[in-house]
N, C-alpha and C positions, 0 to 999 in steps of 0.2 A: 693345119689344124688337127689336133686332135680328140678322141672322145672326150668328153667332163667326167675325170676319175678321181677318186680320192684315194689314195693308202689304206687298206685293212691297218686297221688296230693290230699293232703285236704282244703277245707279252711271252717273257718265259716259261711260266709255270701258271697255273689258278686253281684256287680249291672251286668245290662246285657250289658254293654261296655265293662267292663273286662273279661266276658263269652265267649263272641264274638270273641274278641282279643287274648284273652290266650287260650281258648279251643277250640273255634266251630271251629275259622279256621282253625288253626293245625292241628284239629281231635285230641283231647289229651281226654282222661278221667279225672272224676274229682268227687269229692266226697264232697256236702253243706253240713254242718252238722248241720246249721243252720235257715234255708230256710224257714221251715213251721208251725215257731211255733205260728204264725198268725190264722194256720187251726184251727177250730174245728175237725179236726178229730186227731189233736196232740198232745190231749187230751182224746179223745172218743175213737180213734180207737185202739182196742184189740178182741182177739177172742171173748170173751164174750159179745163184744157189737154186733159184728156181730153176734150170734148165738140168741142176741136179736133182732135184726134187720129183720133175713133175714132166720130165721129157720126154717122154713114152705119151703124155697125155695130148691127144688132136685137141686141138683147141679151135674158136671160131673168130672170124675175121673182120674187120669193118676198115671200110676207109671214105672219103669225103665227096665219095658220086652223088650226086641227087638225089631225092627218092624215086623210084620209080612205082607204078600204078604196080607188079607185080609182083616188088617184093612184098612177104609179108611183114609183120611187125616183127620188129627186132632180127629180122629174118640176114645168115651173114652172107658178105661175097666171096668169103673163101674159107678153107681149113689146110691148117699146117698143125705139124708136129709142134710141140712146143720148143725142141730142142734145137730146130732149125730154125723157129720164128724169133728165137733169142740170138742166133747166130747172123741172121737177118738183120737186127737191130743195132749189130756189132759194125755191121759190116758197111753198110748204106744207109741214106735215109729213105723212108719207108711210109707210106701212105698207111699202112693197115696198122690196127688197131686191135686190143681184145679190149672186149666192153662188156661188163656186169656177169665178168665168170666168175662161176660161186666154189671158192674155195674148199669149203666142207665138205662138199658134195664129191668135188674131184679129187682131192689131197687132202683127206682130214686131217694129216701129222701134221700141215701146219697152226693147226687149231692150239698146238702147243707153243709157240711162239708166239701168242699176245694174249691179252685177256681183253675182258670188257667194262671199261672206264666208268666212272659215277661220274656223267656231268648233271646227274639230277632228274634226269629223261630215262624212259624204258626203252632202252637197243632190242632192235630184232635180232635174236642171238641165230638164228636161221639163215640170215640175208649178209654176212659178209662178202662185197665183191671187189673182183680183182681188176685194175685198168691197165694196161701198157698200151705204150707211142713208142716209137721212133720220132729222130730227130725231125723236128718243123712239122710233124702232125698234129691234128687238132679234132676238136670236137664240134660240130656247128653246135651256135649258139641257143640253147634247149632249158626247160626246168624241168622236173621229174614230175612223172604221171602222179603220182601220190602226194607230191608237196612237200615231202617229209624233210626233217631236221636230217642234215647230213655230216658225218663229219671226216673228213677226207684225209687219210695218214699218208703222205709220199717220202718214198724208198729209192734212190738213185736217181741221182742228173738232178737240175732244173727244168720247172714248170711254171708257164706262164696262167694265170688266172684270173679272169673280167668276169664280175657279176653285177648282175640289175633286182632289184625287186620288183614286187608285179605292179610297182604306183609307175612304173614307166611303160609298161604294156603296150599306151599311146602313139610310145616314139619308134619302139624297136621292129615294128614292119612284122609282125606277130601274125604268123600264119594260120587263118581261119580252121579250127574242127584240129587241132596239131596242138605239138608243144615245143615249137620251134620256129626261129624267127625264118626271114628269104635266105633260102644257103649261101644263095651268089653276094651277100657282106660278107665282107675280108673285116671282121672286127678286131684283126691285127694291124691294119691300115686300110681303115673307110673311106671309100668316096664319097662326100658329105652333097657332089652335085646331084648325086644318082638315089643317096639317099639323104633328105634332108634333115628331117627329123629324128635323125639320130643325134644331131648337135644339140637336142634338148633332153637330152637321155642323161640321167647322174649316175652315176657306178661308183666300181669298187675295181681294185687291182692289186694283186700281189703276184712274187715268187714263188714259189712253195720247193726248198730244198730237202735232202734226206731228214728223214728224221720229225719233221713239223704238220703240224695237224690245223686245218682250217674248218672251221664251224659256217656251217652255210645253213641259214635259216631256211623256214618252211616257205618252198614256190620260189626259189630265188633261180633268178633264170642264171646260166652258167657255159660258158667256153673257156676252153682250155686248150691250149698248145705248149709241146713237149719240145721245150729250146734243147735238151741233150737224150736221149731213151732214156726210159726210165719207167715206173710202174707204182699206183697208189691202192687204196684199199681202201671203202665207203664200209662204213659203220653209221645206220639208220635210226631214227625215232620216229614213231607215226606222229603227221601233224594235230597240233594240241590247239589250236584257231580252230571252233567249231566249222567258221567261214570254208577255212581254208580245206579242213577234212571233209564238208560239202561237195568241195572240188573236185578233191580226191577220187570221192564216190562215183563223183559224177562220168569223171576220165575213165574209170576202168570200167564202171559200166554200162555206158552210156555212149559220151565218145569214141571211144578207141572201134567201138562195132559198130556206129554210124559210118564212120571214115571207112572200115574195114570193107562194107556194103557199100560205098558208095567207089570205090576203087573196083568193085567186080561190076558192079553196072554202067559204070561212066568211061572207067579206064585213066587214060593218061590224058584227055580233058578233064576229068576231075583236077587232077595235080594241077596243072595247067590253070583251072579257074583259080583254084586257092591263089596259088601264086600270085595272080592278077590281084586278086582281091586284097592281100596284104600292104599292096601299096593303094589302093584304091580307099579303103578303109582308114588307112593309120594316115594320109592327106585328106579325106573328109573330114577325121575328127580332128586335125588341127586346121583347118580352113583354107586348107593351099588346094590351088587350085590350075 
């Protein structure tokens, strides 16, 4: 058995009236496949150009341990060069990851290879960030602090991508005070005895190869696994759901320093309760027992 998914929408091209209309409102997903081939970087960008670019620059590291009670938020497990981490990528598959490096800040000349798109929404022209994987790495299953409209450009290899909205909260074993579901689901092959209520969870699934841009609405929860390396690039709008920017609010000022505080007091029983609670929780509110 596997999860209930549906195909993202694709299309070639969209002006930003039919963006608006068919996707933003709804909140639907959608995947351009033809959007950017305007950039210079749809052209340029590959790991090699970046390990030309940008291989002098330490960059930070992530890969798919736990959380533990010490790291801090966003906090990485390692740092490498960037010209070794691309040669890394080349060479083996690879646990480690760079997650939400900001381009501008570290290489502004790439700032000359894209522009920023009218889909009708205001991009935080500050917040471009940069992702690489190696092969068979992945992201546990998470939404973003903010909820924000994202829209996701991938540059080299194939990517696999599952998304949920937050009507399925319910099902996904959504870990209390966090924004991410139990790590120990494989939501590249679930065990549906261990977790059951995932079998009522609806999604969304695509590819995502060079060149194609995927619209991912505001709170849509989001994993990702890199079937070849490869590397994308989020371009941001704040969420426009009054609800949803409530939310927002709420996570950066609110949550993320209760969690933070309750990690220096509790420790690694804090971690430990949540965890428990995520299935404790999401089998109360559907009646199993």
């Amino acid at each position: 058995m596997a999860l209930n998914l549906q195909d993202i929408p694709r299309v070639k091209t969209i002006t930003k009236q039919d963006f608006l209309t068919r996707y933003f409102k709804p909140q639907k997903p959608v995947v351009i496949e033809r959007f950017i081939e305007d950039w210079p970087a749809y052209s340029k960008w590959d790991l090699e150009y970046m390990k030309a670019v940008a291989g002098d620059k330490t960059v930070p590291l992530y890969d798919d341990r736990p959380v533990d009670y010490k790291d801090g938020f966003n906090q990485p497990h390692a740092k490498m060069k960037m010209a070794d981490y691309v040669d890394l990528l080349k060479r083996e598959p690879t646990k480690y990851r760079i997650f939400l490096w900001n381009i501008l800040k570290e290489v502004p000349q790439l700032q000359n290879d894209f522009s920023y798109p009218d889909f009708g929404l205001r991009l935080m022209k500050g917040l471009p960030m940069l992702f690489f994987g190696g092969r068979d790495s992945y992201t546990f299953m998470h939404y973003d602090i903010d909820l924000a409209n994202i829209f996701h450009f991938h540059f080299e290899g194939k990517k696999e991508i599952i998304l949920f909205d937050q009507k399925q909260n319910d099902y996904l074993y959504k870990i209390p005070h966090s924004l991410i579901t139990r790590e120990d689901i494989d939501f590249n092959n679930p065990d549906f005895k261990k977790w059951p209520m995932l079998k009522k969870a609806q999604g969304f699934k695509t590819e995502l190869n060079h060149g194609e841009v995927l619209y991912m609405p505001e709170g849509y929860w989001h994993y990702m696994r890199y079937v070849t390396p490869g590397f994308s690039m989020s371009l941001r709008a704040m969420a426009r759901n009054p609800k949803n920017f409530g939310k927002a609010i709420y996570n950066l000022l609110v949550m993320r320093n209760f969690d933070n505080a309750m990690r220096r007091i509790k420790g690694q029983k804090w971690i430990d309760w949540k965890n428990a609670q995520a299935v404790v929780q999401t089998h109360k509110k559907n009646g199993v027992t």
